[in-house]
LUMSENU-33278 format. One line per 4 residues: their letters; for each residue x, y, z of C-alpha. Coordinates in Angstrom, 1 decimal. Layout:
// residues N
A = X Y Z | ...
END
This chain:
// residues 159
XXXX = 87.5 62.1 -4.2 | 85.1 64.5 -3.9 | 81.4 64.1 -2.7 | 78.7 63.5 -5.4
XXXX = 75.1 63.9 -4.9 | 73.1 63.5 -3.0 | 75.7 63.2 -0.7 | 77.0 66.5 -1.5
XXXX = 73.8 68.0 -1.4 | 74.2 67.1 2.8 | 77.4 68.4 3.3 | 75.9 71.7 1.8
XXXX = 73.1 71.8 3.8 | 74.7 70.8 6.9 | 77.4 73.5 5.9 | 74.9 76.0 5.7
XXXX = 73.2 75.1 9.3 | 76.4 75.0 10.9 | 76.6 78.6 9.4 | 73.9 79.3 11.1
XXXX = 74.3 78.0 14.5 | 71.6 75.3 13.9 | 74.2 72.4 14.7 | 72.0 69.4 15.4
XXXX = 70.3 70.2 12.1 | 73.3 70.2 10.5 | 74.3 66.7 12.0 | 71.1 65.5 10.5
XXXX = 72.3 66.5 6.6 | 75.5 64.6 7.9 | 73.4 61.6 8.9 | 72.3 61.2 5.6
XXXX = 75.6 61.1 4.0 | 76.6 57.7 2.8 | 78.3 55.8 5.7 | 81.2 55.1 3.5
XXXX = 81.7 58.8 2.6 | 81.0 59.8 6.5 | 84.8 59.7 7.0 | 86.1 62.1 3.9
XXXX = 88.0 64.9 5.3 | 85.0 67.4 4.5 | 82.9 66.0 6.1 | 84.5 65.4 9.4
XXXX = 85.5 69.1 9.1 | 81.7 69.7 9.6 | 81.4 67.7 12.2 | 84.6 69.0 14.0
XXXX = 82.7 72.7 13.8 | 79.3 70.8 14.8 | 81.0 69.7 18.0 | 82.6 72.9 19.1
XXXX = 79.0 74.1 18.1 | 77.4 71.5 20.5 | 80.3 71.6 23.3 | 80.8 68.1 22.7
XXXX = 84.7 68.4 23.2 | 85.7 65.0 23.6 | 84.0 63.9 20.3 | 85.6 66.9 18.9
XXXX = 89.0 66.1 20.0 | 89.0 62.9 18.4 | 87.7 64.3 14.8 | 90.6 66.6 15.5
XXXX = 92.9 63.6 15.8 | 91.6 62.1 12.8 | 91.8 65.3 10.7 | 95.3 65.7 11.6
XXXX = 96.3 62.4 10.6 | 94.5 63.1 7.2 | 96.0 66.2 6.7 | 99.4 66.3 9.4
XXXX = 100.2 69.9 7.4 | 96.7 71.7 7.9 | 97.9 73.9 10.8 | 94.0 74.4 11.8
XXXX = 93.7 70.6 13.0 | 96.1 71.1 15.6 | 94.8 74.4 16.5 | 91.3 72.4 17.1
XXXX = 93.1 69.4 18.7 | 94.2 71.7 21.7 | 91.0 73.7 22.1 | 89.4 70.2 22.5
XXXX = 91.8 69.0 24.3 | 91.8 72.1 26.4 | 87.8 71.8 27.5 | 87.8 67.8 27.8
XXXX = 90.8 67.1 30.1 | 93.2 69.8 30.6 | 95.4 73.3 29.4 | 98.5 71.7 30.4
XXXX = 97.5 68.8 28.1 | 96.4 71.3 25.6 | 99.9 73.4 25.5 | 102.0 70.2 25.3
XXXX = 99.8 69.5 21.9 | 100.6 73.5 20.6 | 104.5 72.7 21.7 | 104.8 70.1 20.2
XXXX = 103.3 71.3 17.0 | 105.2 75.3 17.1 | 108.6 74.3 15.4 | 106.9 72.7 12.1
XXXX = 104.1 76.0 11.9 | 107.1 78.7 13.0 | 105.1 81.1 10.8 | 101.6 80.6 12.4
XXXX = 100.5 83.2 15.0 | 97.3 81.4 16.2 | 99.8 78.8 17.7 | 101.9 81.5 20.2
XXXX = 98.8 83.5 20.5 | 97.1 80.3 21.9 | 99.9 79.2 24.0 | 99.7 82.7 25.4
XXXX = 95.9 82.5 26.3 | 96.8 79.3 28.0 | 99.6 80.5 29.9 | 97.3 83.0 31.2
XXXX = 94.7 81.1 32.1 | 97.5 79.2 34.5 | 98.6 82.7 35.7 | 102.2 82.7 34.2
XXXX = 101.8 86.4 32.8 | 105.2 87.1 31.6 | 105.1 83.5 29.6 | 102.0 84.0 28.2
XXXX = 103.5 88.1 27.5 | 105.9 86.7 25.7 | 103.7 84.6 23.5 | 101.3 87.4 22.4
XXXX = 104.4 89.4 21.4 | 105.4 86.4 19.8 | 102.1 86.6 18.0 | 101.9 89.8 16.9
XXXX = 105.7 90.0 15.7 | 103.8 87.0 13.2 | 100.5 89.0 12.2 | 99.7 92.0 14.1
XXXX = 96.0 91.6 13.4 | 95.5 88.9 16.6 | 95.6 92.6 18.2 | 92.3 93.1 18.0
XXXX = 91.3 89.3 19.5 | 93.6 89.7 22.0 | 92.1 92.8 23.1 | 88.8 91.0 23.4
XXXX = 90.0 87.4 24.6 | 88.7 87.0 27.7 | 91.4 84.1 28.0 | 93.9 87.4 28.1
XXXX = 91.7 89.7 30.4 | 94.9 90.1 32.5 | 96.8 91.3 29.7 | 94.5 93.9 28.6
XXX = 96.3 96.6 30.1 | 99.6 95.8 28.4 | 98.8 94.9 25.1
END
């Protein structure tokens, strides 16, 4: 059910903050919203981009969670799930989670480009290699973020 005012008139604002990089403002709007309504889908999707805004990644990684169990088919949950995951504990913990989730989103290059930057990031260049070709076989336009990823500095030359 979608939000109706004045709750709505939050989420806009605190959509528009988060736009903006003003993230405790937006938490503020979000404040505001009816405690009941607090948990609708949209709204935690603000607060999951509040959180990365704020580097609050183990409150993020559990609006993640949540998200994903709302919407288990919204590839951009799990992608959020492991970059969380990845800042509060750990990148092995953080790959398992992208894995895992690969064989149901086979079609998805932010998944294999991710597991690349992690593989990376743990030194296992001809893994994470294989990832970003993986990738880029899915949507050649990740070239350009790999290219600028500092997570893939040691690709640089190869890609």
């Amino acid at each position: 059910m979608p939000l109706e005012p004045p709750d709505q008139r939050h989420w806009q604002a605190a959509v528009g903050y988060v736009e903006l990089g003003m993230f405790q403002d937006a938490n503020d709007q979000l404040e505001q919203i009816d405690p009941f309504n607090r948990a609708a889908p949209e709204v935690l999707a603000v607060r999951l981009a509040i959180y990365r805004g704020l580097k609050k990644w183990e409150a993020m990684q559990q609006i993640a969670k949540r998200l994903k169990e709302f919407e288990p088919d919204n590839m951009q949950w799990t992608i959020s799930l492991a970059y969380a995951t990845r800042r509060a504990y750990s990148i092995d913990v953080a790959m398992a989670i992208l894995l895992d989730a690969q064989p149901k989103f086979p079609k998805e290059a932010a998944i294999p480009y991710n597991l690349a930057c992690y593989y990376c990031q743990l030194g296992e260049i001809e893994s994470a290699k294989r990832y970003l070709r993986q990738a880029l076989e899915i949507d050649l336009n990740w070239r350009k973020a790999a290219l600028e990823d500092e997570d893939l500095k040691p690709l640089w030359d190869s890609v």
